[in-house]
C-alpha positions as CSV (number, residue, x, y, z in Angstrom):
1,X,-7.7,-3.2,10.3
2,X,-7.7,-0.3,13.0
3,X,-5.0,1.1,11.5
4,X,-6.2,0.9,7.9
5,X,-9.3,2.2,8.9
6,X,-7.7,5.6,9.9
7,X,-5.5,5.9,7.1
8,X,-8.5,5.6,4.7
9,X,-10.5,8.4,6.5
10,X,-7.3,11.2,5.9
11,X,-6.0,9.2,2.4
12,X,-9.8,9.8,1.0
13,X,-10.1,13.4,1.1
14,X,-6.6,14.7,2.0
15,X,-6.5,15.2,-2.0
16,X,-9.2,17.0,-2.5
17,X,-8.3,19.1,0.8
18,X,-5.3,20.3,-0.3
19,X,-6.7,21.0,-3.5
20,X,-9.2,23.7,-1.6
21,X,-5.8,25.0,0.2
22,X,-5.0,26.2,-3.4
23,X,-2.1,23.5,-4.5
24,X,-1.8,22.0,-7.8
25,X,-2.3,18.5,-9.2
26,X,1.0,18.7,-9.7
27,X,1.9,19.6,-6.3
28,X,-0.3,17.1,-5.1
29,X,0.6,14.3,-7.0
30,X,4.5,15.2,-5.7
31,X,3.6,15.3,-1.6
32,X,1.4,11.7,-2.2
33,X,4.4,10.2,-4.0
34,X,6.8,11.9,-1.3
35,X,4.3,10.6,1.9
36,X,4.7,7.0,0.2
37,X,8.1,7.2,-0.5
38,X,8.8,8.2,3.4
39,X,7.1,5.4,4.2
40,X,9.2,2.8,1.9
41,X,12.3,4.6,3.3
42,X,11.3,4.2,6.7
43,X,10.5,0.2,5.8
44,X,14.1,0.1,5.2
45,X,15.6,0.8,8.1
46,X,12.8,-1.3,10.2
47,X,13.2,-4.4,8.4
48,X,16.9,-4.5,8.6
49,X,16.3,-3.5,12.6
50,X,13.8,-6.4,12.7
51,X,16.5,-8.9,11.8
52,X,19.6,-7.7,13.7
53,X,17.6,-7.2,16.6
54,X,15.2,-10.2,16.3
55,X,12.4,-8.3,17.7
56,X,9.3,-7.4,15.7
57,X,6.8,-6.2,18.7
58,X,9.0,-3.4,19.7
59,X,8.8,-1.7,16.2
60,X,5.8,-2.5,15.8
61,X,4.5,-0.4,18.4
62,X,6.8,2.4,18.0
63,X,5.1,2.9,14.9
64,X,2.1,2.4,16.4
65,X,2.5,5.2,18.7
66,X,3.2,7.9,14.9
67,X,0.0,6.4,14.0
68,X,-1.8,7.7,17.3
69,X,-0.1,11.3,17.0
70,X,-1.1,11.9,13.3
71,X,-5.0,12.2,13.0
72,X,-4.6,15.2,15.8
73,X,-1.9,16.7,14.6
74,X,-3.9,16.8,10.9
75,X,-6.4,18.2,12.5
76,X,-5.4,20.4,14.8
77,X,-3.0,21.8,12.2
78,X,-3.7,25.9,11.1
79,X,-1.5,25.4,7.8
80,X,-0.7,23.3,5.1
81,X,2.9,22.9,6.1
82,X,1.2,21.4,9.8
83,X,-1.3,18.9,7.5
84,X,1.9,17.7,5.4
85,X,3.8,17.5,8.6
86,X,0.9,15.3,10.2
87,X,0.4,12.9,7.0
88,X,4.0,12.3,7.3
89,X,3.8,11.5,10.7
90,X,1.3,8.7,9.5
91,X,3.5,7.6,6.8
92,X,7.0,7.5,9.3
93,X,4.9,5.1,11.7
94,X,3.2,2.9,8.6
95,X,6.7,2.4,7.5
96,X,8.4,1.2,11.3
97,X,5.8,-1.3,12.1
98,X,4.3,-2.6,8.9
99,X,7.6,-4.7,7.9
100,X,8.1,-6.3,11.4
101,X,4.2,-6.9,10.8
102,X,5.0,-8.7,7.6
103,X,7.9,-10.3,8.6
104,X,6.3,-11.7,11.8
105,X,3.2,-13.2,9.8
106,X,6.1,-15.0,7.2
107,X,7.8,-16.1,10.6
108,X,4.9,-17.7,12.1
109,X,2.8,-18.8,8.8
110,X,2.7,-22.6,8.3
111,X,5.1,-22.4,4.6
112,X,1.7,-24.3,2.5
113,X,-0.2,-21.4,3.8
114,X,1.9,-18.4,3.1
115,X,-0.4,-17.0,0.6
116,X,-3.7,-17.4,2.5
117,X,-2.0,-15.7,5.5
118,X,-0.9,-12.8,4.0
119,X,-4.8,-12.6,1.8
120,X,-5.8,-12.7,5.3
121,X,-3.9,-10.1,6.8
122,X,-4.6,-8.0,3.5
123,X,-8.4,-8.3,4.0
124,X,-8.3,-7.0,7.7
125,X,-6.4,-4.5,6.2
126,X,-9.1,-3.2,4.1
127,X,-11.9,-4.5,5.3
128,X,-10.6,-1.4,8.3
129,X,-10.3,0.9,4.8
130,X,-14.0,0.0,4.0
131,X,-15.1,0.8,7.4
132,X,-13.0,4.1,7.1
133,X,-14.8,5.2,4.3
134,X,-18.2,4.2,5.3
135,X,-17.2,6.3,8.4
136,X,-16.0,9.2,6.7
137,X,-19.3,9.3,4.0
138,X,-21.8,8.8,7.2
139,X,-20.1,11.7,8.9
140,X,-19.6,14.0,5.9
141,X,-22.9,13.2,4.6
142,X,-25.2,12.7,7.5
143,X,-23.7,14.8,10.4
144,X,-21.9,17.6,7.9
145,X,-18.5,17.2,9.4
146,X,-15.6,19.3,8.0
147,X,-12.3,17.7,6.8
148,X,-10.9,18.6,10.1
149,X,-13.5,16.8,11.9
150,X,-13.0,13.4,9.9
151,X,-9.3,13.9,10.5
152,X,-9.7,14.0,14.8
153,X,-12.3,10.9,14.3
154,X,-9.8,9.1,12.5
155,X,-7.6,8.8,15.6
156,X,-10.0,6.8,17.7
157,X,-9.7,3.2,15.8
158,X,-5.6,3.8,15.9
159,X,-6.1,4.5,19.7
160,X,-7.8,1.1,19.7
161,X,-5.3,-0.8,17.1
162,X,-2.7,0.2,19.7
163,X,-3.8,-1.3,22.7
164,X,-4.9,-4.7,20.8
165,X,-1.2,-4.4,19.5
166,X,0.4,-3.5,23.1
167,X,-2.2,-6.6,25.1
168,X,-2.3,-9.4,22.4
169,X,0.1,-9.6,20.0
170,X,3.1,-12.1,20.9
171,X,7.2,-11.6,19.2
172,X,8.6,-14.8,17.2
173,X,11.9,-14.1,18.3
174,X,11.8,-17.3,21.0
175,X,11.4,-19.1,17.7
176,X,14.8,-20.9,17.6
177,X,14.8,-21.8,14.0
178,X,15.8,-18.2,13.2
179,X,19.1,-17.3,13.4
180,X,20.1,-14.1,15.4
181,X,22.0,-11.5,13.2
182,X,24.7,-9.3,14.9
183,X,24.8,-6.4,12.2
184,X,24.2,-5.8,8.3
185,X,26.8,-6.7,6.0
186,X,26.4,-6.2,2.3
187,X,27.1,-10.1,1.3
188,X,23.3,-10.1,2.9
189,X,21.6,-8.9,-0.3
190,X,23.5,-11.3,-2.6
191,X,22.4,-13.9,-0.4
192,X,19.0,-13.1,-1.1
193,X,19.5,-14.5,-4.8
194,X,18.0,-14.1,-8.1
195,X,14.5,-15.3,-7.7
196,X,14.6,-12.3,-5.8
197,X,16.1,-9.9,-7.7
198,X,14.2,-11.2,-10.4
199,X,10.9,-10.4,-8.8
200,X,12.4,-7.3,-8.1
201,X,13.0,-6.3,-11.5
202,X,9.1,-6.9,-11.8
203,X,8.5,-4.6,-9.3
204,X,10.2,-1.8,-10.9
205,X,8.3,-0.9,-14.1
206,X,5.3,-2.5,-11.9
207,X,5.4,0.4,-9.4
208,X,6.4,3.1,-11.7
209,X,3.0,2.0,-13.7
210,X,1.1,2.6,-9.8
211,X,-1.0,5.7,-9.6
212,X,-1.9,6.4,-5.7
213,X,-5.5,6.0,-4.4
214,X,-5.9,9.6,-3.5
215,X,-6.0,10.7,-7.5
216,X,-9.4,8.9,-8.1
217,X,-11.4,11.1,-5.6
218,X,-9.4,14.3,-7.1
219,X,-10.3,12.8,-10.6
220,X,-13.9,12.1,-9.5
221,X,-14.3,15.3,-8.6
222,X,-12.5,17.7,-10.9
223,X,-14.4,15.9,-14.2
224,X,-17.3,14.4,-13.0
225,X,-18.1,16.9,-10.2
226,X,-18.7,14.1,-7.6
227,X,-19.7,15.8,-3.7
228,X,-17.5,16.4,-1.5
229,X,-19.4,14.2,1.1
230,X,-19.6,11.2,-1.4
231,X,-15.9,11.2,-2.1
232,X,-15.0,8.4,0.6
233,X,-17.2,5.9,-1.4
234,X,-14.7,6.0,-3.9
235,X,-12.3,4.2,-1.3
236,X,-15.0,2.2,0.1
237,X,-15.5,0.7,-3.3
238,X,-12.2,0.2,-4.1
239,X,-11.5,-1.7,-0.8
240,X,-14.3,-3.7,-1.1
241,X,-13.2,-5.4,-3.9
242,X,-9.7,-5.0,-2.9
243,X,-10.6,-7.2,0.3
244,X,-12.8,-10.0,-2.2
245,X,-9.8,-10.7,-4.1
246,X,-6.5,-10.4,-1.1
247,X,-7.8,-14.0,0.4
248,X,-9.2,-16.2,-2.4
249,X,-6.3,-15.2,-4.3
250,X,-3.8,-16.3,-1.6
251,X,-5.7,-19.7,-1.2
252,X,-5.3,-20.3,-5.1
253,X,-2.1,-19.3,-5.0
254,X,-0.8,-21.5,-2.7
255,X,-2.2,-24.4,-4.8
256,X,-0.5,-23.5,-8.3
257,X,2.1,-20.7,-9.6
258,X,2.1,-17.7,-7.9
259,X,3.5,-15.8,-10.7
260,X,0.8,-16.8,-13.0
261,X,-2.1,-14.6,-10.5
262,X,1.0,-11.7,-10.4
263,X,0.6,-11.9,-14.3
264,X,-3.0,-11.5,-14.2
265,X,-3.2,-8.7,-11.7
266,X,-0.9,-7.0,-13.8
267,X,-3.4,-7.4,-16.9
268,X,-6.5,-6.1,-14.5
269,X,-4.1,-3.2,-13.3
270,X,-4.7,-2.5,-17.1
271,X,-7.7,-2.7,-18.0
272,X,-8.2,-0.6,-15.1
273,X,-6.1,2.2,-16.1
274,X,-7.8,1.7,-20.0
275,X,-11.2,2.2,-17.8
276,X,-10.3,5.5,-16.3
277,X,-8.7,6.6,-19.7
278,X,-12.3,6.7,-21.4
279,X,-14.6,7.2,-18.8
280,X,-16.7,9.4,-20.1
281,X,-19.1,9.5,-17.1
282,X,-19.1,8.0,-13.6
283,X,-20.4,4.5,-14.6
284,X,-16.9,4.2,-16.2
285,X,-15.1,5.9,-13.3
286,X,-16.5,3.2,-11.0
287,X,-15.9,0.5,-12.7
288,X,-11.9,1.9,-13.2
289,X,-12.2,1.8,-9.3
290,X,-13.6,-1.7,-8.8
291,X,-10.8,-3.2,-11.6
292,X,-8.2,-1.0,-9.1
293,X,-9.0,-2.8,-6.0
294,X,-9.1,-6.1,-7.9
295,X,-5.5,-5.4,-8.9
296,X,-4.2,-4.7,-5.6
297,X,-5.6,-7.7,-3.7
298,X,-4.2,-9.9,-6.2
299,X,-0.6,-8.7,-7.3
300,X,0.1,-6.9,-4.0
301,X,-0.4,-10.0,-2.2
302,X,1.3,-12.0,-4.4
303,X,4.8,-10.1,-4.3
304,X,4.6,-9.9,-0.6
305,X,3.9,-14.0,-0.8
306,X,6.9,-14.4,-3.9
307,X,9.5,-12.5,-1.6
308,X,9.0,-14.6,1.4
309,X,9.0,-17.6,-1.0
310,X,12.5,-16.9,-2.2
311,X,14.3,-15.8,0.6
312,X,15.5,-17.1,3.1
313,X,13.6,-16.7,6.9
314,X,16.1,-15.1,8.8
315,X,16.3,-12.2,5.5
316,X,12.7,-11.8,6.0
317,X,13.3,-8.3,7.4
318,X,15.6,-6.8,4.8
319,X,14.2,-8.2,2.0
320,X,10.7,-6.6,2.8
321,X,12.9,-3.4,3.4
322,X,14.8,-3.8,0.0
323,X,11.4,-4.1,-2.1
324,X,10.0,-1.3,0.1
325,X,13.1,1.3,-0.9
326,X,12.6,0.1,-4.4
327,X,9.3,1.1,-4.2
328,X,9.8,4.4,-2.8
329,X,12.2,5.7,-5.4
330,X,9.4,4.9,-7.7
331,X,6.5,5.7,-6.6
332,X,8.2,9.6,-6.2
333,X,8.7,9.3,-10.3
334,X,5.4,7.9,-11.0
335,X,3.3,10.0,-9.5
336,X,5.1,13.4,-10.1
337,X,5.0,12.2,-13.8
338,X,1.4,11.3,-12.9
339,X,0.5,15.1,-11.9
340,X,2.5,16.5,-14.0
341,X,0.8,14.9,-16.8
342,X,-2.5,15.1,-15.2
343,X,-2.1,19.3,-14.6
344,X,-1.1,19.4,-18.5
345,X,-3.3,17.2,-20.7
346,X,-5.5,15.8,-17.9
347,X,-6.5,12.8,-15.2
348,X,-7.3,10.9,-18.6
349,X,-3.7,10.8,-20.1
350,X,-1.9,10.3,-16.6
351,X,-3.9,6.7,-16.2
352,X,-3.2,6.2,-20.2
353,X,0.8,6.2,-19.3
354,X,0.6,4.3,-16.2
355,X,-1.2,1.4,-18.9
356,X,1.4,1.5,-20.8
357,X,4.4,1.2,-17.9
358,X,1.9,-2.0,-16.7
359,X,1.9,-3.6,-20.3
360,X,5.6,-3.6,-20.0
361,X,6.0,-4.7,-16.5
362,X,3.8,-7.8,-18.2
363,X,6.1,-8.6,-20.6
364,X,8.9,-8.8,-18.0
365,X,7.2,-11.0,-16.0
366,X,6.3,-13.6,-19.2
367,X,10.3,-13.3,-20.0
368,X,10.9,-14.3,-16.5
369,X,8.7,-17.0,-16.9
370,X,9.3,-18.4,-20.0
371,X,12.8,-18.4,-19.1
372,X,13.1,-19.4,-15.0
373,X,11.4,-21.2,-12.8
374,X,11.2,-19.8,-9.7
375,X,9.1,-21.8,-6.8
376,X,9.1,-21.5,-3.1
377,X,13.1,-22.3,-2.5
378,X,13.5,-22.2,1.5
């Protein structure tokens, strides 16, 4: 939550910040794609560490601790090269400690309540983004701070995630049903299987169809000419329904087929995109938000849920780190495509292609379930 809450406040308006440095959508929508993909890389390396090493606290905080330096060094920075080099700093410490985080929730979750654990851990997660952006709106709006400003305040609720992390939260590796690994040997990935590679096929054209969360307050802004000060509503919104639909989606989904709720997150992730493709004014826009965060909750916490599912628990670790790399190879393509296409023809036509990459990561998913079962194996 703390640590969601600080990404929001930068994520909200970094956009639109770099946007006054002079850059172009295209630009843009290359450094947001490259700060994710840092991230997924880093997930990598942290979730095969978290196995061999059977430690997840120790990560955990080391990321932490990039978390902590990042806010100042954003704002403190006197050039655009220091504000990239800060908001990578944020994305090098998301990527060390959020797969140890996710790997230590599917160590210590009770297996029938996998899916409401991690809807729970999702809603902390942005219930901290709602308060981020109520922050960043209340300060912006009410108190006239600068983008600089909300960058330095969004270092105080890291500051407190760290020592909650550093007093209260306890390892899993004394748990004795996980077996220590010594190294990393390739016949690791084929033991994850092909549920899992499966899913992973899924998560391909899935991510490639994913747009990040800092276009909608550049697109707000650009064509609807929404205030500067209002722009982190935008991810308030979006988190609120986000956090509605993490948990009750995870407590359904442990009752029935998981992939059935991936299937319809895919078809909100849709109509989201076939929202933001007409709006023709900022009733549309919002409701293309609201449809955004309903997507996320639901098919975000169900892949997390799926991969856990189908792999086995001392894998936890690297296969969290193997969807993570897949994901950071294409979230670079989508949203360079994304800026490209937005810089060229406009915001309207980049959200019409990523509709199109979601309707076929749809049909994958029906093929894959018309055609194999797959169901929580270990």
């Amino acid at each position: 939550m703390c640590s969601s809450a600080s990404y929001i406040m930068i994520l909200g308006i970094f956009g639109v910040y770099l946007k006054t440095l002079g850059h172009t959508q295209v630009s843009i929508g290359f450094l947001e794609g490259l700060f994710e993909a840092i991230s997924f890389c880093v997930k990598l390396c942290s979730g095969l560490l978290s196995d061999i090493l059977r430690t997840r606290k120790g990560l955990i905080v080391i990321g932490y601790a990039f978390l902590f330096i990042s806010p100042p060094t954003v704002a403190l920075s006197t050039s655009t090269l220091g504000a990239v080099f800060g908001r990578a700093l944020n994305r090098i410490g998301n990527g060390i400690w959020s797969v140890p985080r996710d790997a230590l929730v599917g160590d210590i979750a009770p297996k029938k309540m996998r899916g409401q654990c991690f809807g729970l851990k999702r809603s902390m997660g942005t219930i901290g983004c709602i308060l981020g952006g109520v922050i960043a709106f209340v300060a912006m709006h009410y108190f006239h701070f600068g983008f600089k400003a909300i960058f330095a305040l969004a270092g105080i609720s890291v500051a407190i995630g760290l020592a909650i992390v550093i007093v209260s939260v306890q390892d899993s590796n004394s748990d004795p049903a996980i077996e220590k690994r010594q190294k990393f040997k390739l016949s690791d990935l084929r033991d994850l299987g092909w549920d899992y590679a499966l899913i992973m096929c899924i998560a391909v054209v899935f991510w490639l169809s994913r747009i990040e969360e800092g276009f909608m307050p550049l697109y707000a802004h650009l064509h609807f000419n929404l205030p500067y000060s209002h722009i982190p509503l935008i991810m308030t919104v979006y988190n609120i329904t986000y956090t509605l639909s993490s948990y009750p989606i995870g407590v359904l989904a442990d009752r029935t087929n998981r992939m059935v709720f991936l299937g319809i997150g895919i078809v909100i992730l849709i109509l989201a995109d076939f929202s933001f493709f007409m709006a023709t004014s900022l009733v549309h826009f919002w409701l293309g938000v609201i449809l955004w965060g309903a997507q996320m909750g639901i098919a975000m916490n169900t892949f997390t849920t799926l991969i856990v599912d189908v792999t086995p628990k001392k894998l936890h670790g690297t296969a969290f780190g193997c969807y993570y790399i897949i994901c950071a190879v294409c979230v670079i393509i989508s949203n360079s495509a994304a800026g490209y296409v937005a810089e060229t023809w406009g915001n309207h036509y980049a959200y019409l292609a990523s509709g199109c990459a979601a309707s076929l990561s749809l049909i994958i998913l029906m093929l894959v379930m018309k055609y194999r079962k797959i169901s929580a194996t270990y």
